[in-house]
C-alpha positions as CSV (number, residue, x, y, z in Angstrom):
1,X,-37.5,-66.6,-1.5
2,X,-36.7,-63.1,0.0
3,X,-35.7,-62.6,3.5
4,X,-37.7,-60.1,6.1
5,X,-35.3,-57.1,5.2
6,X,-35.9,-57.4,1.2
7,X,-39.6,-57.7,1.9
8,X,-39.4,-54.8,3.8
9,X,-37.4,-52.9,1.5
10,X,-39.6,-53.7,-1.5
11,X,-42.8,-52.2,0.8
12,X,-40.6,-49.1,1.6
13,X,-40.1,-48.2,-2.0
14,X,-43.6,-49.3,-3.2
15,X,-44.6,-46.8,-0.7
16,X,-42.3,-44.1,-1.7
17,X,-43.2,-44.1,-5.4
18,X,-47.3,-43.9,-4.0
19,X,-46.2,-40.5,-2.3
20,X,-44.6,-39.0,-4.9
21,X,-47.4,-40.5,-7.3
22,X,-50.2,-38.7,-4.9
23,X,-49.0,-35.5,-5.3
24,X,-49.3,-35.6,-9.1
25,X,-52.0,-34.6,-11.5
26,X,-52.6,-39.0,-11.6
27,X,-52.5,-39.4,-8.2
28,X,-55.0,-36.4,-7.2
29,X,-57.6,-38.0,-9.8
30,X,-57.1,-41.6,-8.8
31,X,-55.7,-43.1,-12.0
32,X,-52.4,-44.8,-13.0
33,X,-51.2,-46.2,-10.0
34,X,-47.9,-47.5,-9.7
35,X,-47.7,-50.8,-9.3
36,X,-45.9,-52.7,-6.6
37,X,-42.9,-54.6,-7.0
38,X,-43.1,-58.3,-7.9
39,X,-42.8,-60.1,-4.6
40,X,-41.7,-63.9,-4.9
41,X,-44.5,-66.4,-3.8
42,X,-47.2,-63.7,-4.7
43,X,-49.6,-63.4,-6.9
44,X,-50.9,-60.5,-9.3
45,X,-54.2,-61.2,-8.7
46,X,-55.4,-57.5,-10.8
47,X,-53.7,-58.9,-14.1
48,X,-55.0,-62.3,-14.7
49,X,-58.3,-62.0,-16.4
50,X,-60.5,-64.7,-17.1
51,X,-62.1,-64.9,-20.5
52,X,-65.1,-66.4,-21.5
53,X,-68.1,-66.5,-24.0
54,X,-71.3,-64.6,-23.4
55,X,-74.3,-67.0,-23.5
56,X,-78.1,-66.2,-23.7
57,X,-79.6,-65.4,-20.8
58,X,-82.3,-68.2,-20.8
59,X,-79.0,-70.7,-20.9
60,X,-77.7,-69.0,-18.4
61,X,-81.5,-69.2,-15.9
62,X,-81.3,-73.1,-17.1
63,X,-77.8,-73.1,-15.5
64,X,-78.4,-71.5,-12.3
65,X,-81.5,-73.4,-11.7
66,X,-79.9,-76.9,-12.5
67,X,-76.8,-75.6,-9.8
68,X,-79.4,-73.9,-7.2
69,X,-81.6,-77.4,-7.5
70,X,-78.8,-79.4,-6.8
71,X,-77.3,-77.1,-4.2
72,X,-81.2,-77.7,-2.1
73,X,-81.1,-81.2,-2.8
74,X,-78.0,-81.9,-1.1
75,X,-79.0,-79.5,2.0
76,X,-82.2,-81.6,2.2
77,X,-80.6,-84.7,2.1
78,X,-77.9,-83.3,4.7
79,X,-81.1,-82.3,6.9
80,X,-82.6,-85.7,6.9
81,X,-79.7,-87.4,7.8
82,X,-78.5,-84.9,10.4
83,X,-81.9,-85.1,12.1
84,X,-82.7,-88.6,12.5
85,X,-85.2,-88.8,9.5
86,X,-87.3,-85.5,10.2
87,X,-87.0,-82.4,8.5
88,X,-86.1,-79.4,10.1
């Protein structure tokens, strides 16, 4: 793990190379940012992709209304307990 000072050394130069990369043609138009320097114990979160099949969209209504229906049953069901028996 790094200590305080190479943390804060790693945020001194990320920040460096975003100046400099501002005042370029890039920079002024928003597009290939530098990116920051790998910090142990943190994640790239803007690389990982996930991948995945498209499906139809009636398969896809089925699937939302089988997770929303279950989603209301188990609030109901919380409801009736958490009242005493009534409904709120």
């Amino acid at each position: 793990m790094w200590d305080t000072e190479n943390m804060l050394l790693a945020d001194i130069a990320d920040s460096n190379r975003i100046i400099a990369w501002q005042k370029t043609k890039d920079g002024q138009k928003g597009r290939n940012v530098p990116k920051p320097i790998p910090r142990p114990g943190v994640e790239d979160t803007k690389s990982k992709r996930v991948k995945g099949d498209a499906i139809p969209i009636n398969e896809f209504t089925q699937r939302l209304e089988a997770l929303r229906s279950r989603v209301y049953a188990t609030s109901a069901e919380e409801q009736v307990q958490r009242y005493g028996g009534k409904k709120a």
